[in-house]
N, C-alpha and C positions, 0 to 999 in steps of 0.2 A: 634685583629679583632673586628671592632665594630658593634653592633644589627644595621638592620636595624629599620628606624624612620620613622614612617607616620604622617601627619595632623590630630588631632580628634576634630570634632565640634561639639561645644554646642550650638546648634541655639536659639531663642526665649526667649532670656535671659532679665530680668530687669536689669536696669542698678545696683540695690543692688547682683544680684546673680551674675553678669560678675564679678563686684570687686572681690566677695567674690571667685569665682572661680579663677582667677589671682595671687589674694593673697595663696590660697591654692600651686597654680602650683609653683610658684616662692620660694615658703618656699621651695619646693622641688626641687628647682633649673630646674624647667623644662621651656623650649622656650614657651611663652603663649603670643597673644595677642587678642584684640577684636577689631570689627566693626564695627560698625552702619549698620543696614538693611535701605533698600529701604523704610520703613514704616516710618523712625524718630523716632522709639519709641523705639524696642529691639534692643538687642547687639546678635553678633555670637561669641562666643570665641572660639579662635582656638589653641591647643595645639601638640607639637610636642614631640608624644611618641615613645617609643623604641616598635618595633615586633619581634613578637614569632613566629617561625615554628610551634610549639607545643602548644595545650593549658592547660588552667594552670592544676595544678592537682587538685585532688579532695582533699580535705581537711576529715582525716583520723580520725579527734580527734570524734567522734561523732558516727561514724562505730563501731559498738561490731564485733570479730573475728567471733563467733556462726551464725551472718547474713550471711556471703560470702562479 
């Protein structure tokens, strides 16, 4: 069975941060591409991630047991 996958966008990007987000997506093998806005100037990138029913857990390492 596979997650489902939604579109996630990074609107108002320079073109140094779309690279650099692309470059990150793809090292991780995820579907990423960008597009030119209506302005000529910013990029939108758009990324196609895996969905959770659930969200994530809390991260434990930091919690003393005496808190609750």
């Amino acid at each position: 069975m596979t997650m489902k996958e939604s579109w996630f966008h990074h609107s108002d990007c320079t073109t140094q941060q779309a690279d650099e987000l692309l470059a990150q997506y793809r090292r991780r093998g995820v579907l990423a591409e960008r597009s030119l806005n209506p302005d000529y100037i910013t990029w939108t990138v758009s990324a196609k991630l895996p969905e959770s029913k659930n969200p994530p857990r809390p991260n434990n390492r930091w919690q003393n047991r005496v808190w609750g």
